[in-house]
C-alpha positions in Angstrom: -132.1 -39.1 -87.0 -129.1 -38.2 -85.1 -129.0 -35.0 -82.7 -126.2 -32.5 -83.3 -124.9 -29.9 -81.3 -125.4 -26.5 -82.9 -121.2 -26.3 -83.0 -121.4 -29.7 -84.1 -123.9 -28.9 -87.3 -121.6 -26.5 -88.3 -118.8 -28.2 -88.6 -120.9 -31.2 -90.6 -122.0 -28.7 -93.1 -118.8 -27.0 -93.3 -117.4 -30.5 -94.4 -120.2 -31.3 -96.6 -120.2 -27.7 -98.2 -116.1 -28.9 -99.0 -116.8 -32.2 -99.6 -119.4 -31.0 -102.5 -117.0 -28.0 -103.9 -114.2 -30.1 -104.4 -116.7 -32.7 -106.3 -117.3 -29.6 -108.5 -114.7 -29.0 -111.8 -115.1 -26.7 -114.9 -114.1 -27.2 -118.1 -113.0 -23.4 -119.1 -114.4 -21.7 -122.8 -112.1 -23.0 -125.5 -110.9 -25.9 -123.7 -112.2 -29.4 -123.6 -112.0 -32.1 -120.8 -110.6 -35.2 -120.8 -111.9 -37.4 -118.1 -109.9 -40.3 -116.0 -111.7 -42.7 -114.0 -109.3 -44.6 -111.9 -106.6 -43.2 -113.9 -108.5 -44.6 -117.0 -108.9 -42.2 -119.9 -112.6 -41.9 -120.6 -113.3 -42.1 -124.8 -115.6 -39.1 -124.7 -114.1 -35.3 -123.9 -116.4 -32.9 -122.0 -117.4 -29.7 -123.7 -117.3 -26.0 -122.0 -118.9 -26.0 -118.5 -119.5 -27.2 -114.8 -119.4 -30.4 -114.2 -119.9 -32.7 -110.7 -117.2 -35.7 -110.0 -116.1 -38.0 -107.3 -113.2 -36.9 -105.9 -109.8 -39.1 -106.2 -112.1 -41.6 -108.3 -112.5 -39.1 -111.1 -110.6 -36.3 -112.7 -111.4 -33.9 -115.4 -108.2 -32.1 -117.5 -108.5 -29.0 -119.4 -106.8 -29.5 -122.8 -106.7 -26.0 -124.8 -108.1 -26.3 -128.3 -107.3 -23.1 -129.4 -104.6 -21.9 -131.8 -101.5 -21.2 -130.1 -98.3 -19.9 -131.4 -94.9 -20.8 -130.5 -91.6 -18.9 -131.4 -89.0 -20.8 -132.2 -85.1 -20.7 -133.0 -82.8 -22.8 -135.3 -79.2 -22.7 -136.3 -78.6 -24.2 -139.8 -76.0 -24.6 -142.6 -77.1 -23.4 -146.0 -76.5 -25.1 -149.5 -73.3 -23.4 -149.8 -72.5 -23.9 -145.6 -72.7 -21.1 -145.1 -74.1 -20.5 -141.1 -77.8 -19.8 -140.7 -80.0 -18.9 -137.5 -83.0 -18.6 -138.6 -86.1 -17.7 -136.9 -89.5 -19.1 -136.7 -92.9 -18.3 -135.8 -95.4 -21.0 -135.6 -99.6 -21.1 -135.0 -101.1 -24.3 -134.5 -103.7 -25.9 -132.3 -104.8 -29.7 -131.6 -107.5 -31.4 -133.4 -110.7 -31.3 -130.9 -111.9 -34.5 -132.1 -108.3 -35.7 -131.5 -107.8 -34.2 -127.8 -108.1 -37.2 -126.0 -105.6 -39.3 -128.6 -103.6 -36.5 -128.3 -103.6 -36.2 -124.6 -103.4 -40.6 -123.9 -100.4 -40.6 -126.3 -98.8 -37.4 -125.7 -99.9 -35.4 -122.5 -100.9 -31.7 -122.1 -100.6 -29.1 -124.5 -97.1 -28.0 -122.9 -95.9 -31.4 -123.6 -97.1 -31.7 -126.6 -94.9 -28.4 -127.6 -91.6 -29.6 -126.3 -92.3 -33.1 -127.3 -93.5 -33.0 -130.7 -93.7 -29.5 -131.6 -90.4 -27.7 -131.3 -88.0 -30.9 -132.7 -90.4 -30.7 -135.8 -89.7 -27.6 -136.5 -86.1 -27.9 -135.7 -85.9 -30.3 -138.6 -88.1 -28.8 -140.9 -85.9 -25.8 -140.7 -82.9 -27.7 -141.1 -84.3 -29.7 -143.9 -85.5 -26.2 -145.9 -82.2 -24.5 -145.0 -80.0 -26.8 -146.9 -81.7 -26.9 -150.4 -81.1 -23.3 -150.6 -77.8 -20.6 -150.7 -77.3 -18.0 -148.5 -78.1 -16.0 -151.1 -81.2 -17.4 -152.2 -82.4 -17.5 -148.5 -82.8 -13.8 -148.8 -84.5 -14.1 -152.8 -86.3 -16.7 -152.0 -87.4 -15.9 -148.6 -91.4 -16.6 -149.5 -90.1 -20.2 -151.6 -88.2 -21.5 -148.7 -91.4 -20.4 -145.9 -93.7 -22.5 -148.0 -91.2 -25.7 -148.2 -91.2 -25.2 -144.4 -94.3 -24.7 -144.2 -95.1 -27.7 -146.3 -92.8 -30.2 -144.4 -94.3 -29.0 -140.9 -97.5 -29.7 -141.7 -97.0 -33.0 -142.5 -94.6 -34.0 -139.8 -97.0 -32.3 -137.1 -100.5 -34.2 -138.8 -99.4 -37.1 -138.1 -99.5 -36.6 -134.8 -103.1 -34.8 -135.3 -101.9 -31.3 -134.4 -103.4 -28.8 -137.0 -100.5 -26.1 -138.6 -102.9 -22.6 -139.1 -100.0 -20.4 -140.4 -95.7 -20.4 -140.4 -94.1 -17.3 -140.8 -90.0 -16.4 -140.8 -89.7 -13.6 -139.1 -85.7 -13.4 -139.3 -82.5 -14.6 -141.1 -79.1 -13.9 -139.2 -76.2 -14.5 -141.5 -72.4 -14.1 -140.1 -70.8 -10.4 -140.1 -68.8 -11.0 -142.8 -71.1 -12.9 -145.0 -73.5 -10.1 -144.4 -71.2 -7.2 -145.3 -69.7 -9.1 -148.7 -73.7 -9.6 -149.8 -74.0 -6.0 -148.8 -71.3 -4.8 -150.9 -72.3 -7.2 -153.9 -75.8 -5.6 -154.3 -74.3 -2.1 -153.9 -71.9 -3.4 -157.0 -74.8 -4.4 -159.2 -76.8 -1.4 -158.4 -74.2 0.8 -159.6 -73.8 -1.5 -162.4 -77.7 -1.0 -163.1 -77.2 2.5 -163.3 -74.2 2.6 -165.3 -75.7 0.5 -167.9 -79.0 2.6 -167.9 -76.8 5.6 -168.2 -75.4 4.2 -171.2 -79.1 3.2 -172.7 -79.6 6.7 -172.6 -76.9 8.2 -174.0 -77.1 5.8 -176.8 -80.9 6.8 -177.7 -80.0 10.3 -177.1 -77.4 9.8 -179.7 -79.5 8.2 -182.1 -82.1 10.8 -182.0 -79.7 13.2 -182.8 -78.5 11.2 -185.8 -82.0 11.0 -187.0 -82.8 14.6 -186.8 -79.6 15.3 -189.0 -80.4 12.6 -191.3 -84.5 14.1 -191.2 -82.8 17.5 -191.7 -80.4 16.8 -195.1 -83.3 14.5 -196.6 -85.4 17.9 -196.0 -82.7 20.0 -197.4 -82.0 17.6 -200.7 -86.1 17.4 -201.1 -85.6 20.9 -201.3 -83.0 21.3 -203.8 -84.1 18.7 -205.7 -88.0 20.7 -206.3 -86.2 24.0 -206.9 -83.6 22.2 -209.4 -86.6 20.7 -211.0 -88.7 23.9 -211.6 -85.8 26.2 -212.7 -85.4 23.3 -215.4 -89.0 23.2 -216.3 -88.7 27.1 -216.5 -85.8 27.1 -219.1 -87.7 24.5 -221.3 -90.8 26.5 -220.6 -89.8 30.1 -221.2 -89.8 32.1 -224.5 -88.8 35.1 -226.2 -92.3 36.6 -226.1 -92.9 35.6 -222.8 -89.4 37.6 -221.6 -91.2 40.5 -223.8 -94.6 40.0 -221.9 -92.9 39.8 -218.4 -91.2 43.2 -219.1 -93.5 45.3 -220.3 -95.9 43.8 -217.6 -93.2 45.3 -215.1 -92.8 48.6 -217.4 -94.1 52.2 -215.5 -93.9 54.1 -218.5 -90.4 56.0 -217.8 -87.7 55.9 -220.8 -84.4 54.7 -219.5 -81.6 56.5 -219.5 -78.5 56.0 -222.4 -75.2 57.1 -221.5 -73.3 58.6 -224.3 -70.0 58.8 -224.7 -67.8 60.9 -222.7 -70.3 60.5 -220.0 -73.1 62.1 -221.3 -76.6 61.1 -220.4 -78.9 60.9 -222.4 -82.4 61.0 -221.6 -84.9 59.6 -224.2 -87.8 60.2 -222.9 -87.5 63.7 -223.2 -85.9 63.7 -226.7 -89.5 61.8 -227.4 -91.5 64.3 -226.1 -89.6 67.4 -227.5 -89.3 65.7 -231.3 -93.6 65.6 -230.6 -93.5 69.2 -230.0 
């Protein structure tokens, strides 16, 4: 075995200490590793850990499979070309049992964005933006996320690269288009209102009608009962029953006769002296 100065045994295990390091590569959590050998892309991805290679002969690659989200901005023409930027918010991630098709075919993640990702949703943008007007853009806002939504997730799975939620987070219109759609709803809200207005004024009315009409029906009920018992009375009533009524309401008292020249006469007393 070969004698070594001290100095000279340190630098030997100085250079074996780098030599093994540098042999050393992890695959960070949420990533997997793709392996080369000679530049030859191994089938097999590593999981999460440490793992020992031979430098230069072999390489190891962390490829994120986590979602991601990428923010993106496109300027379309509407159904009624009218000018559209519209913008997009995106969360995907890449199939882990598809990392290493995705990386031979592809590349990194980062590549995989500009190459694949963004022109998809470019033209999926493009592609929703046209079936609908300005208007609708606005109305329809959840209808035209889901045909985006829809088209992005088939463009992107063919090239195995999973779609996890697509929002829209904004729709720019031009000044002027803008202030005329601004205007028009302010129109048809006061037109809302003015018809509303008018509902009620009508039922008021009508209410008011019906309570007169309730009222005479009342009224004519009314007349018509006491019409019909002061008829029953006069086929009812008799002489003797006029009699009977007035000497019911009789207290006894003699009336008074007035005589000519104005004399009264009282009978009553006339009775009671003639008794004397």
């Amino acid at each position: 075995m070969p004698k070594f100065k001290p100095a000279g045994r340190r630098g030997f295990l100085t250079a074996l200490l780098v030599v093994s390091l540098s042999g050393c590569t992890q695959v960070n959590a949420g990533n997997l590793g793709v392996v080369t050998k000679w530049g030859e892309i191994q089938t097999d991805p590593l999981p999460e850990g440490i793992y020992f290679r031979t430098p230069v002969k072999t390489q190891i690659i962390n490829i994120s499979a986590r979602v991601h989200k990428i923010l993106a901005s496109s300027t379309a023409s509407s159904k009624d070309l009218q000018v559209v930027s519209t913008q997009i918010a995106l969360n995907y991630r890449l199939d882990p049992l598809q990392i290493v098709e995705i990386f031979r075919n592809i590349g990194t993640r980062v590549v995989v964005e500009g190459t694949i990702i963004d022109p998809a949703l470019q033209e999926s943008v493009k592609k929703a933006t046209a079936q609908y007007t300005a208007e609708q853009l606005i109305t329809k806002r959840q209808e035209v996320k889901e045909a985006i939504a829809l088209n992005i997730t088939a463009t992107l799975g063919k090239s195995k690269i999973v779609v996890t939620e697509l929002s829209i987070t904004d729709f720019q219109f031009a000044p002027e288009y803008q202030a005329a759609v601004e205007a028009k709803q302010v129109a048809e809200q006061r037109a809302l209102t003015a018809r509303n207005d008018l509902a009620r004024i009508k039922v008021e009315a009508e209410q008011v009608e019906a309570k007169a009409e309730g009222d005479a029906l009342a009224m004519l009920a009314r007349a018509g009962a006491e019409a019909k018992a002061q008829e029953l009375l006069k086929r009812t009533i008799t002489p003797d029953i006029v009699y009977l009524r007035a000497v019911e309401k009789w207290d006894g008292t003699q009336p008074l006769v007035v005589g000519e020249g104005g004399a009264i006469i009282d009978l009553g007393q006339i009775k009671r002296a003639a008794g004397r």
